[in-house]
Phi, psi and omega in degrees: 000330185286326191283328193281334168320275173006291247236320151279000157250019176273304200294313175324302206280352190263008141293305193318289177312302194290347178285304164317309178287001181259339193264345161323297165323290217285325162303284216301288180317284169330259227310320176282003147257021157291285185305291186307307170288000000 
């Protein structure tokens, strides 16, 4: 029981981290093409 506890808050946060880097990106993108026009 402990290893699948584990093993979905292992998963949780490596959404958690990929949702941040995509509205990061998804930032990143805005502003540069905020800075092109």
């Amino acid at each position: 029981m402990t290893a699948t506890a584990t093993t979905e808050t292992e998963t949780e946060t490596e959404t958690e981290t990929a949702m941040v880097t995509t509205v990061t990106e998804a930032g990143k993108r805005r502003a540069s093409k905020h800075l092109m026009w």
